[in-house]
N, C-alpha and C positions, 0 to 999 in steps of 0.2 A: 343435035349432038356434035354437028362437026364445027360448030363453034367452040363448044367445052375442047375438042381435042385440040384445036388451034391455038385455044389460048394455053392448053398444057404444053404446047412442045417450044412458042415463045417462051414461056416461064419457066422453063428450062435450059432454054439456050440463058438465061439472064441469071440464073440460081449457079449454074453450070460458070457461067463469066465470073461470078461473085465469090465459089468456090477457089478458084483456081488464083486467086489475085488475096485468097485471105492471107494475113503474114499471123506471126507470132505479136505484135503490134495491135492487130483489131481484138484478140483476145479482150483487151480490158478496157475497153473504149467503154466510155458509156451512153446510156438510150435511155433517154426519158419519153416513151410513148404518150402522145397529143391525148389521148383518153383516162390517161394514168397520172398518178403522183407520183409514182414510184419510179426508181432510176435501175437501170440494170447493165450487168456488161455484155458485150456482143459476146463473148462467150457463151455465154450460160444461157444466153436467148439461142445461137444455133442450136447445143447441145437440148434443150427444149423442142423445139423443133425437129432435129433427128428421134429423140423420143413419141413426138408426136404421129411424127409418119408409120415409125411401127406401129404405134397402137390401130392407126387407120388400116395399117395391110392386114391386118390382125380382122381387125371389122369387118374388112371387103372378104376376107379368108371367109369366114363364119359364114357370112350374106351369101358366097358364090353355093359354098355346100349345100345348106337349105333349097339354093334353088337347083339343086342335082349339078353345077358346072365344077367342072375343075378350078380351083381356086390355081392363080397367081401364086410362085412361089415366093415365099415371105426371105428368102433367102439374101441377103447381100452381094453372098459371095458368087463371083462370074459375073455381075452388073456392070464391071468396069466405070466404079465408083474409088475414083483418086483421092487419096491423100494431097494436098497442095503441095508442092517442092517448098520447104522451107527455107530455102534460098533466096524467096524473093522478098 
């Protein structure tokens, strides 16, 4: 397990760097993933992605209940989860 958490809080320092450097610019870039035909813009792939994480908290919510734990709250707000400065 204390590899799972090590590689979460790397992955976070690196999502965290990734955030914080996004402009209005990567919005429409496009990403053709190595598995895929299809093209996409880094838009629409983050906003995917933020979609997906809730569905996951959503999951772990459900999962913690069943096993009698207080679930994590699925809340956002107080996370001190930033908006990028669009200035950059």
């Amino acid at each position: 397990m204390n590899a799972v958490f090590e590689l979460s809080l790397n992955l976070r320092k690196e999502i965290d760097e990734y955030l914080r450097t996004w402009t209005r610019s990567n919005e429409h870039e496009i990403v053709n993933p190595s598995w895929m035909t299809e093209y996409f813009k880094k838009g629409e792939i983050l906003r995917h992605l933020i979609a997906h994480e809730i569905h996951h908290i959503g999951q772990l919510s459900i999962w913690a209940r069943e096993q009698s734990i207080t679930p994590v709250s699925p809340s956002f707000i107080g996370r001190n989860i930033d908006i990028p400065n669009e200035d950059h």
